[in-house]
N, C-alpha and C positions, 0 to 999 in steps of 0.2 A: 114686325115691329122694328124699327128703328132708335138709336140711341146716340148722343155724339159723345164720344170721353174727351176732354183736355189732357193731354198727354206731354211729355216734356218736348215733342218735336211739335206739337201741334193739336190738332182737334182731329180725332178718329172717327169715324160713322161707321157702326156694325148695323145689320140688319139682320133679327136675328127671327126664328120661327117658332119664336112658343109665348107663353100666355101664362098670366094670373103666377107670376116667378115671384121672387124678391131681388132684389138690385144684386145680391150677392151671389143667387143662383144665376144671375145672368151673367156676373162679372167672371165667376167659375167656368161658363159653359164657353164665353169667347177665350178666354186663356186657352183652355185644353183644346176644343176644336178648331177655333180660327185665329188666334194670335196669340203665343204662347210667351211674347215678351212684354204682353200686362204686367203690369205690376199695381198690387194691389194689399192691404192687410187684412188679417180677419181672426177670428180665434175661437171664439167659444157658438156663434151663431146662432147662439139665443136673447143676443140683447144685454148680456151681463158683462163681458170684458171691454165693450167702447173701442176694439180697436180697429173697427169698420168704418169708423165715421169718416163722412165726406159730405159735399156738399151736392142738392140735385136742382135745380132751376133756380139757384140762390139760396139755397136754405138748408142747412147743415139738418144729419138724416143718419141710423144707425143704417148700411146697407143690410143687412141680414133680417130687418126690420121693415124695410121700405120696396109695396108691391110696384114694379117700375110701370109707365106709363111710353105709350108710344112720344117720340120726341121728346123727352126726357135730354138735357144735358148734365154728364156729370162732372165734378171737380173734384181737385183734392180741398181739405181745410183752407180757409185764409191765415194770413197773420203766422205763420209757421213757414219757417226753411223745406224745400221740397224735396225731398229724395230721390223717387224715380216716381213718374206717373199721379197714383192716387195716394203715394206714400209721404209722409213727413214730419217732417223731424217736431218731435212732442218735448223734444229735453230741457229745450227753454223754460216754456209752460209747464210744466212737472217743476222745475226748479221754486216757481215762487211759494211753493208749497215751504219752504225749506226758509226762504227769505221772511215767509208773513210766521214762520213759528206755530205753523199749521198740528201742533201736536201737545198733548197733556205737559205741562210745565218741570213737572217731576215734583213740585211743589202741593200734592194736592191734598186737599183735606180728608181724615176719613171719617167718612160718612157715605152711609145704605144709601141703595139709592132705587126707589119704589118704583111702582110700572107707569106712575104719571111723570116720573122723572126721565123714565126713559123715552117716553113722547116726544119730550120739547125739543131733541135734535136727532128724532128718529129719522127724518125725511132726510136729514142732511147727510147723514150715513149712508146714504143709499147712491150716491154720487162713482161713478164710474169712471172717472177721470178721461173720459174720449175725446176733451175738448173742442168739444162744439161751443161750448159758451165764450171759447179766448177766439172763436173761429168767427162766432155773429159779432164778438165784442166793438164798437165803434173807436173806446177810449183805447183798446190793447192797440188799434189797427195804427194811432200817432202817438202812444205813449209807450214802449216796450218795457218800461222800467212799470208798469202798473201793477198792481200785485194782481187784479183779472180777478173772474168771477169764481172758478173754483177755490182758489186760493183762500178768498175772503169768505164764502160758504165753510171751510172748516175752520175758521179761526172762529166762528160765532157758535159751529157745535161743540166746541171746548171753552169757549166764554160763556156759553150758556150752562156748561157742567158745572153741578154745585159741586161737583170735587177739587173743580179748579182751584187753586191756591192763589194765581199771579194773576188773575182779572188784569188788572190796572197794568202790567208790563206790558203785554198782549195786545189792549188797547192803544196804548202810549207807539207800540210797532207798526203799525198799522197805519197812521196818521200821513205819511212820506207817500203817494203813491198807491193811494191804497183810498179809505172809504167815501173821500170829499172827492176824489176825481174822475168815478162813476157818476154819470150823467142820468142813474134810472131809468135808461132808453127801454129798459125790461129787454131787449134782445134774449140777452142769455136765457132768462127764463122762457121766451115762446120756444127755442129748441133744444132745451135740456131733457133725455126722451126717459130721463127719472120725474120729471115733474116737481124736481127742484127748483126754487124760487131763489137766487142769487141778490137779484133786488131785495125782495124781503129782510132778507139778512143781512143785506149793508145798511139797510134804515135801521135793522136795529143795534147793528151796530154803530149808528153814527149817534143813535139816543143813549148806546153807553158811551160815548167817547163823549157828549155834554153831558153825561155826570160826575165825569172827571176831568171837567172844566175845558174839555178841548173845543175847539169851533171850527167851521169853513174859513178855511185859509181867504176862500176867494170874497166869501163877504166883510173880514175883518179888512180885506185893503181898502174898501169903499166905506172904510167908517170915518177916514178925515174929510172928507165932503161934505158931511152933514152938520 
C-alpha cells in the first residue's frame, strides 16, 4: 500500500505492507520503522480528543478513525499556521471561542432544568474542538476575523439555555463576522465526525438575531435600489 504525506519539505511516499490499519496506525508505524522525523499529533485514539485531525484526499478525517486506502494522500488542516508536517497551530481557532463569548454569561437564571431541556444543545456539547470545520470552512479560508463554525455552534448551546440571562448581549456579539457571513455552504457539517450541524445553528441563530431586530448587513445595502 502506498500513501503520499505533504510534508514541510514536500510530498513523501511510503509504501507500506499491511492492511485494513487506521491512518493513525499507519502514521505510528512509518514514524518508528521508516521515518522517525514525522511529525504528527494524536492523543486519546478513540475519536474523542480531535487532535488527529487532518485532511485525506480533500476532506478533513479524525486519523485514528479513518481506515487508509491505497493512494490515499494526506495533509495537514487548511486555513491554520503549519508547524511541522501534519501539525498546526489551533491557537487562532480556539481563540474565537473567546471573541464570540462562547460561554454562560454569569448572568443566568435559576431555574431546573428537565431531561427535554437538556436535549435542545445536547449535540452541541459533544464538539471536540479538532477543527475540521475552520479547516472545510470556505468563509474562514478569506475572512480570518470570522468567528467560524465551532465558535458559533457554542454560542447557540448557551443561547439556547434557558439559564441564560443575557440572550440579547450574545446575540448583539455575534453580528461582526460572525452569523450573516456564513454562506451555508454546510461544508462544516459534512465533516464534523460529532455529527454536529454548525449550519443548523447559525440559522437559528440568525432567527434570534431577527427577533431582536437585527438583519443581513448584506441585504440592507441593496434596499436603496428599490
Amino acid at each position: 500500500m502506498k500513501i503520499d504525506i505533504q510534508r514541510d519539505e514536500g510530498v513523501s511516499t511510503f509504501s507500506v505492507d499491511l492492511k485494513d490499519v487506521t491512518l493513525l496506525e499507519m502514521l505510528t508505524y512509518i514514524k518508528t520503522e521508516l521515518d522517525s522525523t514525522l511529525t504528527f499529533s494524536s492523543g486519546c485514539r478513540s475519536s474523542v480528543c480531535g487532535s488527529c485531525a487532518m485532511r485525506v484526499n480533500g476532506r478533513e478525517v479524525l486519523a485514528c478513525a479513518y481506515k487508509v486506502q491505497d493512494g490515499d494522500e494526506i495533509e495537514p488542516l487548511q486555513n491554520m499556521p503549519r508547524i511541522r508536517d501534519l501539525v498546526v497551530d489551533m491557537d487562532r481557532a480556539y481563540s474565537f471561542n473567546a471573541k464570540a463569548k462562547a460561554w454562560l454569561s454569569g448572568k443566568e437564571k435559576s431555574v431546573a432544568l428537565n431531561h427535554e431541556d437538556e436535549k435542545i444543545n445536547e449535540v452541541q456539547s459533544d464538539c471536540i474542538l479538532c477543527g475540521s470545520c475552520y479547516s472545510a470552512c470556505p468563509v474562514y479560508s478569506v475572512n480570518g476575523e470570522f468567528l467560524g463554525p465551532f465558535s458559533l455552534t457554542r454560542v447557540w448551546k448557551y443561547v439556547s439555555d434557558k439559564r441564560e440571562g443575557a440572550e440579547q448581549a450574545k446575540i448583539e456579539n455575534i453580528q461582526t463576522n460572525g452569523v450573516w457571513d456564513c454562506t451555508l455552504c454546510n461544508e462544516c457539517t459534512l465533516v464534523c465526525p460529532q455529527n454536529i450541524s454548525s449550519k443548523a445553528d447559525i440559522e437559528k441563530l440568525r432567527m434570534k438575531s431577527s427577533q431582536y431586530g437585527f438583519m443581513d448587513p448584506h441585504f440592507a445595502s441593496f434596499g436603496g435600489g428599490f
